[in-house]
Structure formats: C-alpha cells, structure tokens
NUVOMI-27986 format. One record per residue (C-alpha): residue in three letters; x, y, z. Coordinates in Angstrom, 2 decimals. Layout:
% NUVOMI-27986
{site "ALA"; {X; Y; Z}}
...
END
This chain:
% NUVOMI-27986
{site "UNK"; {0.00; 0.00; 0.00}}
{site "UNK"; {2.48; 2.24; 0.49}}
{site "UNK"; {4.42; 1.78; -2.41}}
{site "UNK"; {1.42; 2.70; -4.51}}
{site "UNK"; {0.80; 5.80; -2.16}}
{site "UNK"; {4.17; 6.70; -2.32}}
{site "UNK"; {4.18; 6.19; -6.74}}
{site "UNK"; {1.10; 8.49; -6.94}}
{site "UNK"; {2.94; 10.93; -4.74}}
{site "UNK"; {5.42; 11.08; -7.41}}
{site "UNK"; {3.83; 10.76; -10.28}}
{site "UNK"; {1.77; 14.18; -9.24}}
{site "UNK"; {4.98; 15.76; -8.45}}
{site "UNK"; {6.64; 14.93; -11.81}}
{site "UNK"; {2.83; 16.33; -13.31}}
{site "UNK"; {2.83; 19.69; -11.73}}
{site "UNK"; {6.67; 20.03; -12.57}}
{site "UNK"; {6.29; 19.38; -16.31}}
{site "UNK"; {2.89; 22.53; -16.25}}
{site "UNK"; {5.45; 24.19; -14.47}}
{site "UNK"; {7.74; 24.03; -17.19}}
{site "UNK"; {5.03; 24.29; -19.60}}
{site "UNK"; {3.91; 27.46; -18.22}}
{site "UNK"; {7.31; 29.21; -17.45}}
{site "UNK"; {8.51; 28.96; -21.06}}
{site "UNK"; {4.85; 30.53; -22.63}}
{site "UNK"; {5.19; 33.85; -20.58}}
{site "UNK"; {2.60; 35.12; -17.89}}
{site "UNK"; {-0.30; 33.52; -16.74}}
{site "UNK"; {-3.42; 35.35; -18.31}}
{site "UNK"; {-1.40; 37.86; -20.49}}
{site "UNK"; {-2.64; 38.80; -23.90}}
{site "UNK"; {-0.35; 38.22; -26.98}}
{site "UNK"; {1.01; 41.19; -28.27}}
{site "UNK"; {0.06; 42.72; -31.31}}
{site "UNK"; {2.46; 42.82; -34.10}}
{site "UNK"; {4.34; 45.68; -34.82}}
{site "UNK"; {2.34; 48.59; -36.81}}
{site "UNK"; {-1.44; 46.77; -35.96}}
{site "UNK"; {-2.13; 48.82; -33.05}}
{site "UNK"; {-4.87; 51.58; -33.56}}
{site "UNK"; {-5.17; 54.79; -32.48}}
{site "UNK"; {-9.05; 54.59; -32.61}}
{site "UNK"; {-11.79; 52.64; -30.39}}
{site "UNK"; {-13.21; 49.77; -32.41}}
{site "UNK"; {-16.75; 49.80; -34.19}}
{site "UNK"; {-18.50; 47.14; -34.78}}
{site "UNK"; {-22.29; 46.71; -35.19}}
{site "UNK"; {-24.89; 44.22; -36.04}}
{site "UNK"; {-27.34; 45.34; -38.68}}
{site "UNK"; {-30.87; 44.08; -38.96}}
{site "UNK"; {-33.93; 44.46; -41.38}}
{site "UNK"; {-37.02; 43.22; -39.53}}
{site "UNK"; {-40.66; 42.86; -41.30}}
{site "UNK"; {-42.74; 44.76; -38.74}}
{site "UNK"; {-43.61; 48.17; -36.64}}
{site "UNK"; {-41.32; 46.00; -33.87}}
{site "UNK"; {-38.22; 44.61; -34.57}}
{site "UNK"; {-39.05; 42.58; -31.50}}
{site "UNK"; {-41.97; 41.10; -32.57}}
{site "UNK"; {-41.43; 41.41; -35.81}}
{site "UNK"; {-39.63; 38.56; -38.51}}
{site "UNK"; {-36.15; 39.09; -39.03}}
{site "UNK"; {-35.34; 39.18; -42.85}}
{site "UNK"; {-31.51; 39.45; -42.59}}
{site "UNK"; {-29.05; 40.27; -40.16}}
{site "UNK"; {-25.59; 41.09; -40.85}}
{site "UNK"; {-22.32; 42.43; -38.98}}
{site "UNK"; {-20.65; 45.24; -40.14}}
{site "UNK"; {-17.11; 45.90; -38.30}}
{site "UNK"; {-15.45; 49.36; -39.25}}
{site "UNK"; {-11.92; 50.10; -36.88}}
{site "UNK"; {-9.51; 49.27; -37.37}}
{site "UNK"; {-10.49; 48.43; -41.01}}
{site "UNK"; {-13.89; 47.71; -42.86}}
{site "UNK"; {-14.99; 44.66; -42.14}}
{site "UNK"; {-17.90; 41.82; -41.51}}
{site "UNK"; {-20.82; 40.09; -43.10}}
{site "UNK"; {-21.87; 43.35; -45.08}}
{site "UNK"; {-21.54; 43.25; -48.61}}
{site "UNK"; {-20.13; 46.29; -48.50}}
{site "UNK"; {-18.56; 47.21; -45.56}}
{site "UNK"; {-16.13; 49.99; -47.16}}
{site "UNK"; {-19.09; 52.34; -48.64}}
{site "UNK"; {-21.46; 51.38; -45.36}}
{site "UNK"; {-18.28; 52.24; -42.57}}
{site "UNK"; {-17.56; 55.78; -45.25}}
{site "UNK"; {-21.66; 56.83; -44.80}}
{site "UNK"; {-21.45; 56.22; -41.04}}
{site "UNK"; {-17.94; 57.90; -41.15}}
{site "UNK"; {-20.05; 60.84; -42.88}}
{site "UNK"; {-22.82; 61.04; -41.07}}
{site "UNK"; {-20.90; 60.88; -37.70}}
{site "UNK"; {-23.20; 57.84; -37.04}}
{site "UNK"; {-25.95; 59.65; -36.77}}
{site "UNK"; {-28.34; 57.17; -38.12}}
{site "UNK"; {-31.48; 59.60; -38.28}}
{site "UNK"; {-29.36; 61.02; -40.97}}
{site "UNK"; {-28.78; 58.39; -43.13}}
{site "UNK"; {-32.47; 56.91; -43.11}}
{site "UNK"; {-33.87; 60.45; -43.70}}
{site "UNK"; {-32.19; 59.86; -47.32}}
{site "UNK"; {-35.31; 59.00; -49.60}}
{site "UNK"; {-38.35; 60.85; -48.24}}
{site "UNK"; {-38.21; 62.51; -51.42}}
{site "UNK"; {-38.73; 59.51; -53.61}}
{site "UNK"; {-42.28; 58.93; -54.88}}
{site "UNK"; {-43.77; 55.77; -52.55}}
{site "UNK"; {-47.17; 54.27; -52.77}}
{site "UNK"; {-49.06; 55.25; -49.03}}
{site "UNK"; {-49.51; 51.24; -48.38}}
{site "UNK"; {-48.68; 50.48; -44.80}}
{site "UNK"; {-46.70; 47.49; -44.83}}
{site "UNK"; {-43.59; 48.05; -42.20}}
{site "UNK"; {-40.20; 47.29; -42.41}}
{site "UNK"; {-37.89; 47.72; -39.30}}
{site "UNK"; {-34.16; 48.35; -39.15}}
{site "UNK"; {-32.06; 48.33; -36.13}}
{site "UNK"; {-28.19; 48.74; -35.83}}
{site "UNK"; {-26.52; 47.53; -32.27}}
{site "UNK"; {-22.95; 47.34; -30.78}}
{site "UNK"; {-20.51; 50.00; -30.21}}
{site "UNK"; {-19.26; 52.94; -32.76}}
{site "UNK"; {-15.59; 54.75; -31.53}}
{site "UNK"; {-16.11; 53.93; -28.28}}
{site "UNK"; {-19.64; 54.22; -27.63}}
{site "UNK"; {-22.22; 52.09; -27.36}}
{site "UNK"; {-24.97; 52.55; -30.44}}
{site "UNK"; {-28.82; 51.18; -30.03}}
{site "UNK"; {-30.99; 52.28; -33.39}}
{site "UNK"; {-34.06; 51.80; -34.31}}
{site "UNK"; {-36.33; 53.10; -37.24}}
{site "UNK"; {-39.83; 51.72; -38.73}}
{site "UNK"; {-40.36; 52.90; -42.57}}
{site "UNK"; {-43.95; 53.11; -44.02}}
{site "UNK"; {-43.29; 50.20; -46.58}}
{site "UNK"; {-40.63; 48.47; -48.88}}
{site "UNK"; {-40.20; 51.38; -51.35}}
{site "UNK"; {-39.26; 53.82; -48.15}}
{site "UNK"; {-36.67; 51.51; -46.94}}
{site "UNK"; {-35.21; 51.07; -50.50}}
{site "UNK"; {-34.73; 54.66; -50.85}}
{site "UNK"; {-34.50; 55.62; -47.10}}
{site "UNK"; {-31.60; 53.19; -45.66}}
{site "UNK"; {-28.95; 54.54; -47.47}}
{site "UNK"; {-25.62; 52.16; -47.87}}
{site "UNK"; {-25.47; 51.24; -44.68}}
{site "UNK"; {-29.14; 49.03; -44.50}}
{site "UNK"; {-28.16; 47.75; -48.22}}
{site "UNK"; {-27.89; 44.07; -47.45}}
END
C-alpha cells in the first residue's frame, strides 16, 4: 500500500513540474499576446450588427436578414459592403437619423406594410442602439442609405 501511495505521490509531483515548465517557457499567466508591430490603432473599435425586420417592432417582428458590419480598425464583416457602409457612417458621424432620412423625397405608394431596421454594438467607443420603422418596402429602398443595403 504504500508503495502505490508513495508512486502516486510522485507521479503528481513529476505532473505539476512538467505545467510548471510548460507554463514558465509561454510567458505570464493570463497575459494577452502582443500585437504585431504597426497593428495597433489609435481609434476605439466599431462594430455593429445590422438588422432588417418585417414589422412596426423589430421585436416582434420577422427578421429578414441580419448582418455584422465591423469598421476600426479596417472595414470589415458580413456586409456586402462594408467599405461604402463604414464611409456613410464615417459621414454622417453615425448619426443614423441622418442616413435613413435619405429618400423621403422619392415617390412611394401610401400602403402600410412596415419594415424595421435596427443597428446595435458600439461605434468609436460608444455604445450605439438604433431603431427606425419605414412606411413600406419602397421607403426603406430609398430611405436606408448604404449602410441598410444588405
């Protein structure tokens, strides 16, 4: 009995000094890898998710699409354009009243039929939370501006 007591003894020693080892050799505990040389940013990261929603609620509503769009350090994400959507926003100064105010000029039938778009996450720092109902499909076409083209 003690024999086998005294082999488990060291075969936990020998353990714990090879994640010693392990662990002395890969730095400190926890700390994040540095970034290469001539990555780091000067600028908070934005990145959003995008969503059209059929609907006056985009929480009740359907969700057509979703997409991310990311925009620091460089465009980025599930948009299929993230370089012209990230340049609008970069415009507009996010202000995303602005950039769905763009069609109310365009001739649209009256129809209620509502489509929902909502944009969530954090722009330069600060955290975004947008949401805007047009009347029908023809207002959103010519309302959402390259940023709600998806």
């Amino acid at each position: 009995m003690r024999s086998i007591i005294r082999g488990l003894g060291l075969a936990a020693t020998a353990m714990t000094l090879t994640a010693a080892a392990a662990l002395a050799g890969s730095g400190p505990a926890g700390a994040a890898p540095a970034a290469p040389a001539g990555t780091a940013s000067l600028y908070a990261p934005s990145a959003l998710v995008l969503s059209v929603t059929a609907g006056e609620d985009p929480a009740q509503g359907t969700a057509l699409r979703a997409v991310t769009l990311v925009c620091a350090p460089r465009p980025a994400g599930t948009h299929p354009d993230p370089a012209a959507a990230c340049a609008e926003l970069r415009a507009q100064e996010a202000e995303f009243d602005a950039i769905t105010a763009g069609g109310s000029e365009q001739p649209c039938t009256r129809e209620w039929d509502p489509v929902s778009v909502t944009a969530v996450g954090v722009w330069e720092g600060r955290r975004i939370g947008y949401e805007h109902t047009f009347g029908n499909q023809c207002g959103f076409r010519h309302g959402s501006g390259a940023v709600f083209s998806f």
